[in-house]
N, C-alpha and C positions, 0 to 999 in steps of 0.2 A: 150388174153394177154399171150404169151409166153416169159421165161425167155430162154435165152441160157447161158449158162455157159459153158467156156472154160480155160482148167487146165489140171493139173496133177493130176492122180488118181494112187493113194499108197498104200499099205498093211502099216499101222503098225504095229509094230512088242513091243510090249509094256510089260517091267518089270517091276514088282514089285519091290519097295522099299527095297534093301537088298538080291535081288534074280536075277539073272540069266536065268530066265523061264522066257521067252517072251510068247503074246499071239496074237496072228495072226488078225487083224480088218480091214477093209476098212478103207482107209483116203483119204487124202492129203485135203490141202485148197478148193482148186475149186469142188473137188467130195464132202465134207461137204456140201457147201454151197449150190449144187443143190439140196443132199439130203435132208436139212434141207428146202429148199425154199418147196420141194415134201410134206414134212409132215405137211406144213401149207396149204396145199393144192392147189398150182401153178403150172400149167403146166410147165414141164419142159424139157429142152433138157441139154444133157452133150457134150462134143466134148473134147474128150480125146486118149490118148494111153491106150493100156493093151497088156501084151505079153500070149501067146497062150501056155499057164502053167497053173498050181492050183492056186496061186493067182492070176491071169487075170482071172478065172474063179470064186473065190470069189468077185472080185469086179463087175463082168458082172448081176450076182444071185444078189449081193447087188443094181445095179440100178434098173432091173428088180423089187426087192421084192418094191421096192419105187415106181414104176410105171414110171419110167424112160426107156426108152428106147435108146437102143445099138448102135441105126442105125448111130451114127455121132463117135463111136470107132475106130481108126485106130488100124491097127496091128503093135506092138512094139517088140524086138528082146526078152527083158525080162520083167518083171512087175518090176514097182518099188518097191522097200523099203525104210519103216523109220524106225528107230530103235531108240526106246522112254524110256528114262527109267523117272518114275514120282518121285519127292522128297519127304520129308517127307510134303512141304506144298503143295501137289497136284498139283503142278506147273511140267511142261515136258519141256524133252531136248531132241535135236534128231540127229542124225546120218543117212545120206540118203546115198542111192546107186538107182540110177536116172540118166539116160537119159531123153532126149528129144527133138523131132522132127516137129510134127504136121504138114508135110509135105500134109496132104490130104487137099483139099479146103473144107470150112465151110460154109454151106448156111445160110443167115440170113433174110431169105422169112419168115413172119409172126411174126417175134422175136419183142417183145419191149424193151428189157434191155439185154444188153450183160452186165456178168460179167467174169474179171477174176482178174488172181495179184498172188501171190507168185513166185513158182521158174517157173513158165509157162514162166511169163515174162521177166525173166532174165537170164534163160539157151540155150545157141546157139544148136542146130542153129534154133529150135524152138521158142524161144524167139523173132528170124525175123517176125515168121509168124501169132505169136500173136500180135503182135504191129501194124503188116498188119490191120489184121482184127477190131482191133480196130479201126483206120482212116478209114477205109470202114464201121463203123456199124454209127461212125460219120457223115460222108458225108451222110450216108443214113437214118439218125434222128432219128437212134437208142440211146436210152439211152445210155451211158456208165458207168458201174460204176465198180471201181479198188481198192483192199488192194493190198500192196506193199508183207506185210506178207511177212520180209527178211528172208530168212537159211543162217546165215554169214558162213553156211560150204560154202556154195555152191553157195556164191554170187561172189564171184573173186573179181577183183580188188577194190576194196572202191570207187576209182573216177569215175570207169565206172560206178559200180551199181545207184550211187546218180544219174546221166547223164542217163540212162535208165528208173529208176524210173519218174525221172522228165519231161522225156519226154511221159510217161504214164499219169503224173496227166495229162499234158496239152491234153492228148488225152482224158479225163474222163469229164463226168457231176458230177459224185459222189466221193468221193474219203471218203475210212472208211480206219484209219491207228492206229495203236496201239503205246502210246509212246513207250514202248521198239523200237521198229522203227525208231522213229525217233531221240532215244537217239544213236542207230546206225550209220544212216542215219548221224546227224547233234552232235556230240558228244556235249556237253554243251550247246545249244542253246536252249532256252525255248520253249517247244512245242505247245504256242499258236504264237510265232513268224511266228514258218513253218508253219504253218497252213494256216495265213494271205497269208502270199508269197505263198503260193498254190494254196489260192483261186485266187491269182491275177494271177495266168498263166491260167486259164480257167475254173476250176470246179466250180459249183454252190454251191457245198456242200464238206465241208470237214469236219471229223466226226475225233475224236481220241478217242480213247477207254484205258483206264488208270485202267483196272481190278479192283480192289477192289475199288476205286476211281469212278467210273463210267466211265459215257463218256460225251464231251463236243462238241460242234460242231461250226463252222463261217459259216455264211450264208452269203453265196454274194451278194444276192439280197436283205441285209439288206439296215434299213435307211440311208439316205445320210447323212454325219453330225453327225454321232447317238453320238458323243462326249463318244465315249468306253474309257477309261484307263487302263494301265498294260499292261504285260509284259508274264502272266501266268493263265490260265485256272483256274477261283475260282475252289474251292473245296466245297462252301459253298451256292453254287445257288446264290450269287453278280453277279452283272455286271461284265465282266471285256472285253479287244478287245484294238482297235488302240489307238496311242497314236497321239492326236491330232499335224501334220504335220510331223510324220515319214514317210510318201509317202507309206504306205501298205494302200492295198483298204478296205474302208469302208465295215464294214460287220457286223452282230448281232451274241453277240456269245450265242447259247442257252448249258444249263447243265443238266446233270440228273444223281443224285447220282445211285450207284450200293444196290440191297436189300442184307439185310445180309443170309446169309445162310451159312449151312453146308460145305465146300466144302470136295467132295471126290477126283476129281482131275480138271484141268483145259483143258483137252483135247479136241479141238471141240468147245471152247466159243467162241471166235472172230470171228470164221465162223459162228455158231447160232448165234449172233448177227448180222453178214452181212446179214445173209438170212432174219430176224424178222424185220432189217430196211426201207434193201428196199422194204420187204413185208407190210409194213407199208407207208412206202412211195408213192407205186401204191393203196394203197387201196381208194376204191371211187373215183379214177380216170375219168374225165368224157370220156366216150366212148370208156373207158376199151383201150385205147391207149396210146402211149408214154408219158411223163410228160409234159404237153405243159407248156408254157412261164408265170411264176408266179405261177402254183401249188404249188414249194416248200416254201410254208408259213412256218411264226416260229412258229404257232403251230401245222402244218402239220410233223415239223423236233423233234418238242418236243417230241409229241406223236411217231414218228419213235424213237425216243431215248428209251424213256419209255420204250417201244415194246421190241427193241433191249437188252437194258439192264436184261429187266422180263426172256427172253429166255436164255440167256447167264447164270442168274443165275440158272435157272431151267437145264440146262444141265451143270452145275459143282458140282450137288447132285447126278451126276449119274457115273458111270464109263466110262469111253470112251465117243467118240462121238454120243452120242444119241438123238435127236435133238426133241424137245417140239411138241406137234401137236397145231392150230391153238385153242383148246378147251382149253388145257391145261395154251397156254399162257395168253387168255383171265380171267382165273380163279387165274391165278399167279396176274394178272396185277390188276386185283382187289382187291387182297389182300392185296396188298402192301399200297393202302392206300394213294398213292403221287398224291398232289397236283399240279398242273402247276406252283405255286412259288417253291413247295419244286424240282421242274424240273428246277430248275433255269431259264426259258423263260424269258428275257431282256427285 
């Protein structure tokens, strides 16, 4: 079972609260989520740029130390940068200088889940050739699974982006999006609304992640009928889902509150969360192959939640993106102590 991941891989470049002194880290979305998928212990592939500089050569060292291997890096004219500065509530902002190309073909021999999603997929003219490979991992019964994970620096026009994005979910099985996203995305619109309407363009799973809030998720392949009500993703593990004869597809919405903790900053969670879900998702898969038809049970999605959310907290106790190893989350996740009702399971 190999994961591929395909993205942009970044240097950030991250200040302290009140200070001017950045400090040079491996990022971007898609390079998290491989590295973080590596320390749960997943084979992994990356399929990125890096420019042939000191930071191309920090982030080459960073896949390597993960067991990740180079061989799918093209050569980029410079390395990207983010430029992060963290607030007083651990919460980041960022400022990018990014290109992107992805001009080299991507093999998907052996892969069982392609993921990608942030500015991979929405920056030209790279963004063509991820949207490629995604309808090619499809046609070839690849998983798909996609965060939007928007940079409104660097998303351009508002109509294009929603029209890009949306034609991502319909290319996805999974789909994990953060409501800031889709408070971007869809300005006033309730975030279990979009959700619904996402699952009904294709994905199986759509997951939103609501940071301190937890995360909540619509399963498609819920009950038929399941007579859901509301408008809004409880907060409080209730039901809640379609509104009997609104024309959104039937679906089961499962919840899992977030644990409380410390936070030092929020850098790297919704990517350790992507990695912990869907590493929760394949686990005991039968024949350590692609998700075949009906594995995603609701408490197969509960337990991914659960996962997701233990790791998310456990790398917002720490500085930067430093992503839980598979021991660590197992020891979090039992601490916590939640019940499948206090997971909201419907």
């Amino acid at each position: 079972m190999t994961f591929l991941v395909t993205g942009e891989s970044l240097v950030d470049l991250i200040g302290a609260p009140g200070s001017w002194t950045f400090t040079a880290v491996p990022g971007g979305s898609p390079l998290n989520v491989a590295v973080a998928l590596a320390a749960l212990g997943r084979p992994v592939r990356f399929a990125g740029e890096t420019g042939d500089d000191f930071f191309g050569g920090l982030l080459r060292d960073h896949l390597t130390r993960h067991g990740i291997g180079t061989g799918d890096l093209a050569p980029a004219a410079a390395t990207g940068l983010a430029f992060a500065r963290v607030g007083a509530d651990g919460s980041a902002s960022y400022d990018f200088r990014f290109e992107w190309r992805l001009s080299a073909p991507v093999a998907l021999d052996g892969v069982t889940c392609l993921h990608t999603g942030s500015l991979a997929t929405l920056v030209s003219p790279g963004g063509a050739h991820v949207r490629a490979l995604m309808r090619a991992a499809k046609a070839a019964g690849v998983t798909v699974s996609y965060d939007p994970n928007i940079r409104p620096s660097l998303a351009g026009d508002h109509a294009e982006a929603v029209a890009l994005t949306e034609e991502c979910v319909r290319l996805s099985r999974l789909v994990k999006v953060s409501a800031e996203d889709l408070d971007w995305l869809y300005p006033g619109e309730p975030g279990l609304n979009v959700a619904r309407r996402w699952a009904g363009l294709g994905p199986e799973l759509v997951v939103v992640t609501r940071g301190g809030d937890g995360a909540a998720a619509v399963l498609r392949a819920g009950l038929p009928g399941d007579g859901l009500a509301g408008d809004r993703f409880p907060s409080d593990g209730t039901p809640g889902g379609r509104t009997p004869g609104d024309g959104a597809p039937s679906g089961e919405v499962i919840t899992c509150p977030a644990p409380a903790v410390e936070v030092v900053d929020t850098v790297g969670a919704g990517d350790t969360f992507t990695a912990a879900y869907l590493d929760a998702l394949h686990d005991e898969t039968p024949h350590h192959d692609t998700l075949h038809d009906g594995a995603l049970t609701p408490a197969r999605v509960a337990e991914a939640l659960r996962r997701g959310c233990a790791a998310a907290a456990i790398v917002c106790t720490r500085a930067g993106a430093v992503p839980p190893t598979r021991a660590e989350v197992n020891s979090f996740s039992l601490g916590t102590g939640l019940s499948r009702a206090e997971e909201g399971h419907t």
